[in-house]
Every structure is written in structure tokens, then in C-alpha cells.
N, C-alpha and C positions, 0 to 999 in steps of 0.2 A: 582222644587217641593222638598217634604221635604223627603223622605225615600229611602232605602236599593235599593232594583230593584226599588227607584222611581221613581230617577228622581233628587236630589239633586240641590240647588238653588248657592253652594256657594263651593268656591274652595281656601283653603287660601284668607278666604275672599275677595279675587277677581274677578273679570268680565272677563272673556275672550273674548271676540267678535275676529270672523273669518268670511272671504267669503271662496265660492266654489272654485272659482277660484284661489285663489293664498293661503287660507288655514294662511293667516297672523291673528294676534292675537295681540290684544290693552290690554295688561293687567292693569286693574285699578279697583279700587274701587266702589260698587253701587253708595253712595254717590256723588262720584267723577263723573261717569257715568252720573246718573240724573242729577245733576248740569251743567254740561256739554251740555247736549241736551238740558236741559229746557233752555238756554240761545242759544244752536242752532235751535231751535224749533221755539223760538217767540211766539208774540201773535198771530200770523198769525195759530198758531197751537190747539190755547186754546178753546174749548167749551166755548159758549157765555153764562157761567150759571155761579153762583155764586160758591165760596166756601164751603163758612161757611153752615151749616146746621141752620135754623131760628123755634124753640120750636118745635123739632125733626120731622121737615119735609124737606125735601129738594127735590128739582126735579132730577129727573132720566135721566140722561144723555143719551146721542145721540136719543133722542125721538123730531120729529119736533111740536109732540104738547104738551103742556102743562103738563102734568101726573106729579105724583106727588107720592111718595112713601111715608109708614113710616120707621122712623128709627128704626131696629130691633133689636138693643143693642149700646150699649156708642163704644168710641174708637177715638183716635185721628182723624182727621178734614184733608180729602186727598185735595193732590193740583192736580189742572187738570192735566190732561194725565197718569201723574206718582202714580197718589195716594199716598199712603203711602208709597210707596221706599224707602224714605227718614227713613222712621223712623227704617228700620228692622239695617243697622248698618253692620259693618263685621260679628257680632256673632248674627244671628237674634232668636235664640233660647234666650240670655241673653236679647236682649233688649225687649220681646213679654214679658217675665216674669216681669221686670223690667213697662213696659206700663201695663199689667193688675193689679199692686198693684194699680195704679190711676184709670182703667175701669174696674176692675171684671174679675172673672174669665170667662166671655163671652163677647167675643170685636170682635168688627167690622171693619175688614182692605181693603181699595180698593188698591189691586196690581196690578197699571197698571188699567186693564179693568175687572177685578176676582176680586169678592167678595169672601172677606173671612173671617170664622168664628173661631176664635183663644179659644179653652179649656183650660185653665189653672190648673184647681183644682178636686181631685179624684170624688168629689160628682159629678161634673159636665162630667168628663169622663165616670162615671158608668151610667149616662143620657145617652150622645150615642150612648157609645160602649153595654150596656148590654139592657138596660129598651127599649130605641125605636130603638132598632141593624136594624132592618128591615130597618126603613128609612135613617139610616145616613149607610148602609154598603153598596153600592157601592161606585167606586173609580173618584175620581178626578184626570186623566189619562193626565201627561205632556206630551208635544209632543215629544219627543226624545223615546220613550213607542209605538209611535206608528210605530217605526220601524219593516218590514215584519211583519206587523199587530200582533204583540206582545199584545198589550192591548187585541184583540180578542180571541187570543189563549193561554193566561198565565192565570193559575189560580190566581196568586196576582191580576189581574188587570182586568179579566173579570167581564164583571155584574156576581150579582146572578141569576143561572138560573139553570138549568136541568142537561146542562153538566158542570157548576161546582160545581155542589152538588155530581156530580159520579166522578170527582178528586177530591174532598175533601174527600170523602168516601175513596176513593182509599189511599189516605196521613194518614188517620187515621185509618184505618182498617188493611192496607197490609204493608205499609214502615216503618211508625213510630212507629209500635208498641213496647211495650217490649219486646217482643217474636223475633220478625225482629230484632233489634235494638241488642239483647243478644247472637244471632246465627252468627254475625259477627264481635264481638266484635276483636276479635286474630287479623284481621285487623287494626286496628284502635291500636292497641298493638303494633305491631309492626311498624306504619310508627310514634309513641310516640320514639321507643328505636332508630330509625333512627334519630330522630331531637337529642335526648339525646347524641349520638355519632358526631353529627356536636357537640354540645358545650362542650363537650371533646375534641376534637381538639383546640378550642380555648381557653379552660379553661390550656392545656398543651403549647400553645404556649404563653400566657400569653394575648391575645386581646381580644379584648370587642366583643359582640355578638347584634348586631340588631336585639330587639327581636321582633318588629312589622314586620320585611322581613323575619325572622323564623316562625315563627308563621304565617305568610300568606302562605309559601311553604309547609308547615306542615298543614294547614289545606285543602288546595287545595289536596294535597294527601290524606286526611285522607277522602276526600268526597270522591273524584275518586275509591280510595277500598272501601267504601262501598255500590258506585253506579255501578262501572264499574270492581270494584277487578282488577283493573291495576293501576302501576303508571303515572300520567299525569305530572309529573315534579321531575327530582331526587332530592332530597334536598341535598345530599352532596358535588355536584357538582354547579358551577356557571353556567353552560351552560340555559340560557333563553330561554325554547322552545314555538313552537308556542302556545299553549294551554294556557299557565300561561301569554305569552303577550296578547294575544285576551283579557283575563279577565281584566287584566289592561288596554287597549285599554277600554274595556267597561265601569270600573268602570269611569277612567276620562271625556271620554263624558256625560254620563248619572249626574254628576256632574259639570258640567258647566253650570253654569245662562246664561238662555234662554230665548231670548226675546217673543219668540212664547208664552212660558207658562204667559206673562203678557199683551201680546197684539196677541189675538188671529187670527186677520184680516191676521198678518203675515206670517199664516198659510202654506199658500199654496207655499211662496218662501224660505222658510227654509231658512234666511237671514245668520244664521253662519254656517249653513251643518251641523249642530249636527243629524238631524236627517238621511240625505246621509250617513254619515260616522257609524251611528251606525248598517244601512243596510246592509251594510258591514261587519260587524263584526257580528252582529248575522249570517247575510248569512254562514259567516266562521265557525262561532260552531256549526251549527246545519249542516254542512257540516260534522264534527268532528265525533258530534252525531250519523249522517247517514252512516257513516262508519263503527260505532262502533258495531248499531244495526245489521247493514247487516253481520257482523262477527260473533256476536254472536248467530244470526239467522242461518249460513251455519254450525257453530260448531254443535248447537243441534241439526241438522239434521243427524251427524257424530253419525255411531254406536259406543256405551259405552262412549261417552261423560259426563261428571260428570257436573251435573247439582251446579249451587253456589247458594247462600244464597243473592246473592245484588241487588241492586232495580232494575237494567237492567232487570235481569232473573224475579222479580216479576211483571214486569211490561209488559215481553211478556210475561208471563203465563195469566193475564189476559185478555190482547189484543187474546190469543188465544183460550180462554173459551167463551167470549166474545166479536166478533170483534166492535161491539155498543156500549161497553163500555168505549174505550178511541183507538181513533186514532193516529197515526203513529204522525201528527203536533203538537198534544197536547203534545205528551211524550215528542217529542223534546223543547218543550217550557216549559215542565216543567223540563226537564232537567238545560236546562239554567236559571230558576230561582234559582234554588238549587246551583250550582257553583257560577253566579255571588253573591246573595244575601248569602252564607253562607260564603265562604271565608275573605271575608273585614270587616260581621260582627266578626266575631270570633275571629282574628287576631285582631284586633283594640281591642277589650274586654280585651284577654288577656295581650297586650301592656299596656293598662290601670292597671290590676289588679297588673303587675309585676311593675307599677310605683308608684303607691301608696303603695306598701309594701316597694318598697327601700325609698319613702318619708315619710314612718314612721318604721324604721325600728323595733319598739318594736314587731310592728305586724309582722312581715316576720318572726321574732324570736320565735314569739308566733304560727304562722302556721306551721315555719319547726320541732317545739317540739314535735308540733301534731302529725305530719306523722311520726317522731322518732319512736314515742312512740306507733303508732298506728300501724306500719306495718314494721315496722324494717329498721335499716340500710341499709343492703343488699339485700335486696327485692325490686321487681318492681309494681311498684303504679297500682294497677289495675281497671277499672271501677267499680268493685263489693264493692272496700274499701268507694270509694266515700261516704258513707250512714253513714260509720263510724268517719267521718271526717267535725265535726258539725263548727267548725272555719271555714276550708277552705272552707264550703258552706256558711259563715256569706260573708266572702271575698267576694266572689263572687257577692253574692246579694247586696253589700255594692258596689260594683263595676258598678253593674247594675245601681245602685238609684243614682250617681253621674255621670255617665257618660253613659247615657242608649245608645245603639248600635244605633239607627234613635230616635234623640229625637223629632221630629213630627211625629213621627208611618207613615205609607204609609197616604196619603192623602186619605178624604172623599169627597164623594159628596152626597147633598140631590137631588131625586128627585122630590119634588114639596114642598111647603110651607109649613115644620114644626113647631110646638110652643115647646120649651122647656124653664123651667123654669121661663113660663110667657111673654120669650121673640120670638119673629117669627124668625126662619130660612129662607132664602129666597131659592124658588127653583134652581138648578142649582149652590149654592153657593158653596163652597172649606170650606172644616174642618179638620180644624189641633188640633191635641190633642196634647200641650205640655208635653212629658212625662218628659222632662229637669226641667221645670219648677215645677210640680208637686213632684217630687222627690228633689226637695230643698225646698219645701213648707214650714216654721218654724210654720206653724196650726198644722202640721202632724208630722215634725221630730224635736228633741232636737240638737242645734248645729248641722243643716244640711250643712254644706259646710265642715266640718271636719270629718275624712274617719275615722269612728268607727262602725268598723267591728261586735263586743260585742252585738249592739244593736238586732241585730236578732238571737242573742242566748235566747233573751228571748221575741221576737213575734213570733208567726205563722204565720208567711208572707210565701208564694214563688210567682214564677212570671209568675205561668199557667193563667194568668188572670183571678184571680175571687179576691184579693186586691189591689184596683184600687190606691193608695198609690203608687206601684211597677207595672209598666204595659212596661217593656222594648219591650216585644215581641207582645205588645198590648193586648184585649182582643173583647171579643166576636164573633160572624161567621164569622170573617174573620182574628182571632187572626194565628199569624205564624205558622203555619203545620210541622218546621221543628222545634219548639221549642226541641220535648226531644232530637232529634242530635246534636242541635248546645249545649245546658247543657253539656251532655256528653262531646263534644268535650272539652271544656272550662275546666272544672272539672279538664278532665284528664292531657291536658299538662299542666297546671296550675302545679296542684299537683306533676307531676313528673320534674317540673322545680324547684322546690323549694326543693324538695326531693333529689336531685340526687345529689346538691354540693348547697352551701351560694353563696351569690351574694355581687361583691360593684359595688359603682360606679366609674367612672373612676376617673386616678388623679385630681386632680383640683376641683372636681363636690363634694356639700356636699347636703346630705337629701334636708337642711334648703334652698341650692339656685337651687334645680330644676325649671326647666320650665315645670309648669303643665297646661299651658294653653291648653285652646282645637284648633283645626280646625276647621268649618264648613264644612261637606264634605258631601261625597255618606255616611256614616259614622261618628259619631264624632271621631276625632282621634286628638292624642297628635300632637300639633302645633312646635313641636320640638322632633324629633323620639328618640327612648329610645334605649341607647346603654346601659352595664351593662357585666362586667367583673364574671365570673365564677368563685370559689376558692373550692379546697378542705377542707373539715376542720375535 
């Protein structure tokens, strides 16, 4: 699948397959893959139907009688079993964009045995996401999702219903507000001067600084205090504890092309363990979880106990005003949305924003004048300045439009037979809103593949989802809940990386011959990790 906690289809555009049993892994290509099988497969394996679709009708596959569908938008011509496989590529976010310049921004892909409905274009996102939200917001749930019934219990991935209208309320009302969000801020300050004093150590020894594994242990902590006000991973230290590997255990599974999610019969033998092994690992953090709660529970039963500001504490204030409001499984499962899905987004964002400033360096120059000028040398970059620092919010956004955090937003499903734009959605189909594609649009942006920061100094864009142009975090009832945290987060070490000392690249490495290729991942993330040496100046 295509998003954050979604379920990701693609891993250094590779295939992983593994058994239970022995946990071995065939790394190759889709392409290579399909190709592969469809010559081990044979005709012996091919439905007795025809390919080609004949003046937009063709028959409906595995039916013993005759039935007959219509075609409910254009879109390349699938081959038995595999459908379209072929065509998504190692980058299928670039080749879906590159196929709807030839079908539309509404195309029709068969993955495998899943129908799927591919968005390309803002107009047509603001059709799903906003005009008929109702029908196209529930999820399109991979199977590695359905580990310890996670799809049931996460608000990303539960239907719309009763109890996740009362954790939505909960997200919007009690955790994310501004009011929440500004009462803990000194947290999130201080695990910023922590990461700041790891690249003073390197910037004094003279070595380069990994800023996507900084920026990942730095934002892992920056959640943890403001969910749990403890740290779940030191940053200055190399020591790998369990907490920070579980989440990489998770993001890597939850990213691995899944045959299940293309041929659903497979279901029930989980052929690579993707979904055993994620059993596991959710079992372990919500083990984590349950420790943490039960702690926190015996403390505040402890006379003159000081009560904190973080979402732990607001979340058993409600569970205790309210026990019908949100149970013990829910919190834990929304706990583990918040960790997995904020960490890898934000860390990869930021990776990105620090690589396109050193691969244009006028801009990195034009950003660190800003904060010069804006909040002094010797001062520490604070959340509050953000507001005053209209650049580094162009960056960002600019950041966003090129390289959006899940550029297919969590996956949709309709359920039953929608019409948009004339054309029929089929019930039960899969909807992917390209936001990759959309944000390179040349309808919508001037010279969009080149990183000019400038241009949103003069629209009124941001990316709460109501300018469907910019939809990184999505939009409408089921747009990200942790959007104004993850902001924040990005904003501030952003800003106080750039503030604190200039950047080069290492020897040998100039602007001109960076590798700014992407990944396909749980994440898009740079296809060649970004080092970058620290200087005084």
C-alpha cells in the first residue's frame, strides 16, 4: 500500500519475499518479479478471458458466467494475473504521473486482483477528499495493518463510525490544540539543544553528521516528551534501545511489497510473514505502552504528585471523566500511530529540506540571513519565532510540494458505486490520491521540478488541507490529526540547524552532483542518505 502507518508497496524499489520458516528473502525488482512468475506460472495459470478491453467493455474476471462490466475510466490494458505490475516501475509514484499525462487525471489500474483508482490532479483530489469525503473516506486496509487487529483499533485506519468520531474529537479538541501544543513546548526545546550539541561535537571534530538518523532520534524524542515527557532514545549516545529498534522493525515490515495486498486469496497464509512478524512487534509496543500507562497511573495515585501537560496525562484525564470515551486498546493504538507514523515522516521531511538547501545553496544563504536577522546570533530559535520567519516557512512548503511525506496519502476505499466526474467508481475499489504528482503539476506550478522556495512568498498556500494544489498531510475527515505537531517539529529543528552554524558538503561532493533521487518507501526518502559537515562561521 501506499502511506505513513500504511502499509508501503516498495523498499529501494525492491521486492523482498520471505517464508515463515526460514525468514530468507529474494531481493528483486517488481518488474523482475512479474516477469519471473508470469513465465513460472504459465498458461496453465491465465484466466480464459481475453486481455484487451473491446469499445469499453470487457468481462469481469473470475465470474463462471458471462457478466460483463463497464469500463469506468481509461488506463493502461492489465495482463492476466498480474495486471498492471508491470507498469508501476521501481518509482510508481513517477511512472502513475507520467501514465495519467496519456489517461487523465482518473485512471484505472488492475494490481494483481485490486482495482484501483489513481487521482492525479487538485481538481480531482478536492472531488474525493473534500465534495463527496463521505464516500471515498474510509480506508483501503493492507494486510500487514491487520496485525493485533490494528486496522480495528487505530484511528488512521478504522471505518467512520461513533468511536472514531470520539478519537478524532479527542486529537482535535484535547492533544493538538494550540493551547496543548504551547503548554509543552520547553520540551521539545530542549531535546532541539540536545540534537544541537550532538553536531557540535561533530562540527569540533571535524565529521560529517547524518542528518536523516539525527533527525529520526530527534524526532522519536521530541514525540516521546511530549507524549510520555521521558526519553525513549538518548541521542548523544549510540547505544540502540529497544523502543527506537521496534519502530524501525515496524517501519521496514509495514514497507515491504506484499503479495497479500495484490492477490487477496493469499490471505489467510501470510506467504512472507509480513504480517506474523508485525504481531510481534506491535505486541512489543503496546507492551511498552502498558507499562508506561500503568506507571503513570500508580504515580498519580501518589500524594502531591505534579500532574504534566502531555498527551499520556490528557488522555487518562479523559479515560477518567469518561470511561466510554476511549478505552485502554484504543489509546494504546493510538499511541503507536503517533510514534510509528510521526517519526519517519518528519525525519525524512527534514532530510529533504536540509538537501535541497545545500543543493542550492543561494537558498540556505538566503534562509540563514533570515534567522540572523530575525532572532540574533546568539539566541536559541524558538517555536514562537516560527511566524516571523516567512522564508523558512516558503522552504518548507517548498519542501512539502516536491517531495510530499506519503506521496499516495493513506489509501481509500469506496463503499459501493460512486460517479465522479462523469466517470463510475467501482464499489470496494482502492484510491490513491497522487500528491507527488499533483505537486509537480506544470497546470498548477511554474518550473515545478526546480526547488523555488520565493514562490510562496507570494500565495496563500499552507497544507491544513483546504489548497488541494499542497495536500502533503491530505485533506478532509480523515486529513492527519497530528498535522500542527509534526509543523512544529519540522519548523523548529529545521530552523535551529540552519541557525546554529553553515553547512558544506563533504569533500569531493559539489551542490551540482548531489544524488537527489528519491526512495519509494514507508516514506519518500532520499535514495542516497544525506551526510553534511557543520562549520563555524
Amino acid at each position: 500500500m501506499w502511506c505513513r502507518t500504511s502499509g508501503l508497496l516498495w523498499r529501494r524499489g525492491r521486492l523482498a519475499l520471505g517464508t515463515p520458516a526460514n525468514e530468507a528473502r529474494l531481493d528483486i525488482s517488481w518488474p523482475q518479479f512479474c516477469h519471473h512468475k508470469f513465465q513460472q506460472w504459465g498458461s496453465d495459470w491465465m484466466p480464459p478471458l481475453p486481455v484487451a478491453s473491446v469499445s469499453g467493455v470487457r468481462p469481469c474476471p473470475l465470474k463462471r458466467k458471462p457478466t460483463y462490466c463497464l469500463q469506468t475510466s481509461s488506463g493502461p490494458v492489465p495482463l492476466p494475473i498480474i495486471g498492471n505490475l508491470l507498469n508501476l516501475g521501481n518509482r510508481p509514484h513517477e511512472s502513475l504521473a507520467e501514465l495519467a499525462k496519456t489517461y487523465g487525471p482518473i485512471m484505472t489500474l488492475k494490481l494483481g486482483y485490486v482495482t484501483t483508482i489513481v487521482i492525479s490532479s487538485a481538481p480531482m483530489a478536492k472531488e474525493v477528499l473534500q465534495k463527496q469525503d463521505l464516500s471515498f473516506c474510509n480506508r483501503f486496509v493492507p494486510d500487514a495493518i491487520r496485525a493485533t487487529n490494528h486496522n480495528q483499533l487505530s484511528m488512521a485506519w478504522m471505518p467512520v463510525s461513533t468511536t472514531w468520531r470520539v478519537l478524532r474529537k479527542i486529537c482535535n479538541s484535547h492533544l493538538f490544540t494550540t493551547q496543548k501544543l504551547d503548554s509543552n513546548t520547553h520540551l521539545r526545546h530542549h531535546k532541539v539543544q540536545e540534537l544541537l550539541a550532538k553536531v557540535e561535537e561533530s562540527r569540533q571534530a571535524g565529521d560529517a553528521v547524518y542528518i536523516g538518523r539525527e533527525a529520526f532520534r530527534t524526532s522519536l524524542n521530541l514525540l516521546s516528551n511530549t507524549i510520555f515527557s521521558v526519553d525513549l532514545v538518548d541521542p548523544i549516545s549510540e547505544t540502540v534501545l529497544e523502543f527506537q529498534e521496534l519502530v524501525r522493525c515496524i517501519i521496514e515490515e509495514i514497507e515491504r511489497p506484499n503479495l497479500v495486498d495484490y492477490f487477496p486469496v493469499l490471505r489467510k497464509i501470510d506467504p512472507q510473514g509480513i504480517r506474523r512478524r508485525l504481531t510481534i512487534y506491535f505486541g512489543k509496543m503496546i507492551g511498552i505502552f502498558d507499562r508506561m500507562i500503568k506507571q503513570r497511573l500508580q504515580l498519580r495515585k501518589m500524594q502531591g504528585s505534579i500532574a504534566t501537560s502531555d498527551v499520556l496525562d490528557t488522555l487518562l484525564n479523559i479515560s477518567e471523566d469518561n470511561s466510554n470515551e476511549i478505552e485502554r486498546n484504543h489509546m494504546e493504538h493510538l499511541l503507536l500511530d503517533l510514534f510509528v507514523a510521526g517519526t519517519d515522516t518528519t525525519s525524512s521531511t527534514l532530510e529533504w529540506a536540509m538537501a535541497e538547501l545545500l543543493h542550492n545553496p543561494e537558498k540556505l544563504l538566503k534562509a540563514r540571513v533570515e534567522l540572523l536577522q530575525t532572532i540574533g546570533k546568539d539566541k536559541q530559535v524558538k517555536e514562537s519565532d516560527i511566524t516571523r520567519l516567512p522564508f523558512l516557512q516558503a522552504v518548507v512548503k517548498e519542501t512539502f510540494r516536491l517531495h510530499p511525506v506519503v506521496p499516495f496519502l493513506i489509501p481509500h476505499r469506496v463503499e459501493e458505486d460512486t460517479d465522479i466526474d462523469g466517470l463510475t467508481v467501482p464499489k470496494n475499489a482502492q484510491v490513491l490520491v497522487n500528491a507527488w504528482a499533483i505537486g509537480r503539476d506544470p497546470n498548477i506550478w511554474e518550473n515545478p521540478n526546480s526547488f523555488v522556495p520565493e514562490r510562496f512568498l507570494e500565495l496563500d498556500m499552507d497544507v491544513k488541507g483546504q489548497n488541494f494544489e499542497l495536500i502533503p498531510f491530505g485533506a478532509g475527515r480523515r486529513i492527519c490529526p497530528g498535522l500542527p505537531l509534526a509543523t512544529r517539529m519540522v519548523h523548529l529543528m529545521l530552523a535551529s540547524l540552519i541557525h546554529s552554524c553553515d553547512w558544506k558538503l563533504e569533500d569531493g561532493m559539489t551542490p551540482e552532483n548531489m544524488n537527489m533521487e528519491d526512495r519509494f518507501g514507508i516514506t519518500l526518502q532520499k535514495a542516497q542518505p544525506l551526510k553534511a559537515i557543520p562549520i563555524r562561521v
